[in-house]
N, C-alpha and C positions, 0 to 999 in steps of 0.2 A: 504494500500500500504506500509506504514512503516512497519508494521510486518512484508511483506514479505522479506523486504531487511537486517532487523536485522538478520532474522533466516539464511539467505540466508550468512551474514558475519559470522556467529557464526559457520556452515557449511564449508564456505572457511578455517578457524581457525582450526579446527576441524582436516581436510585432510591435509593440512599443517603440525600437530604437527607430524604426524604420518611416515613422510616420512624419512628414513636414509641411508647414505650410508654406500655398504658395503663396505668393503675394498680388496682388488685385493687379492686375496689367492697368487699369485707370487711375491706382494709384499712384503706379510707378511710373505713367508718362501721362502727366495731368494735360497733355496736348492733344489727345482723344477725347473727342467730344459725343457723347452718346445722344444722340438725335435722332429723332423720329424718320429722318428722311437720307440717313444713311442704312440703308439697306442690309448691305454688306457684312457690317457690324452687326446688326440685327440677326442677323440669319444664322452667324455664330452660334447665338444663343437660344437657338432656337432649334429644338431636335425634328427628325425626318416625318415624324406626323404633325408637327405644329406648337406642339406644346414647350410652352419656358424652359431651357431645365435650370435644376437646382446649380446653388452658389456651392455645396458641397462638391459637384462635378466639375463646375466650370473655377470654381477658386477665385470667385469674386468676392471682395466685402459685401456686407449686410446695406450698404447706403448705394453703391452703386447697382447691385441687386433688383432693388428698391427704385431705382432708377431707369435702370433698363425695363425692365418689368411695364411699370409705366409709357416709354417710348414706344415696346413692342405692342402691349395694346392701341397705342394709338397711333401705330403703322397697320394695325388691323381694321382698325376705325375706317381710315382714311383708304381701304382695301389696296393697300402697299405690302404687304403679307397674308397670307391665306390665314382664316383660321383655321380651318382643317384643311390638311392633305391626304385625297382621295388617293386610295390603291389600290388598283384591280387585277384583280388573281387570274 
């Protein structure tokens, strides 16, 4: 039973070292301007059926997040991005 639990922390340790963040690509060049009618941009963060994805995947902060989030809805609004992407089997 002790081995199990040594190898088991050694493991925990292990996954732990490995983890870092990145840091906000808008942070780090505050000359990107997140705009509704940069496309481009938008599309980034936007996965292959339409939907945001999370700041967890993409390693954005919580304010530009928040921001884009914002832009991309209202590049849907203004129908500059689809809200759904149709796929036919």
């Amino acid at each position: 039973m002790e081995k199990k639990k040594q190898s088991n922390r050694k493991n925990r340790k292990k996954k732990q070292e490995h983890r870092r963040h990145r840091q906000c690509p808008f942070c780090a060049n505050p000359n990107i301007d997140i705009d509704y009618k940069n496309i481009d941009l938008l599309r980034r963060y936007v996965n292959d059926r339409g939907k945001i994805v999370p700041r967890k995947n993409t390693g954005v902060c919580a304010k530009h997040q928040r921001r884009l989030a914002k832009e991309i809805k209202r590049a849907r609004f203004l129908a500059l991005i689809p809200y759904v992407v149709y796929t036919y089997r």
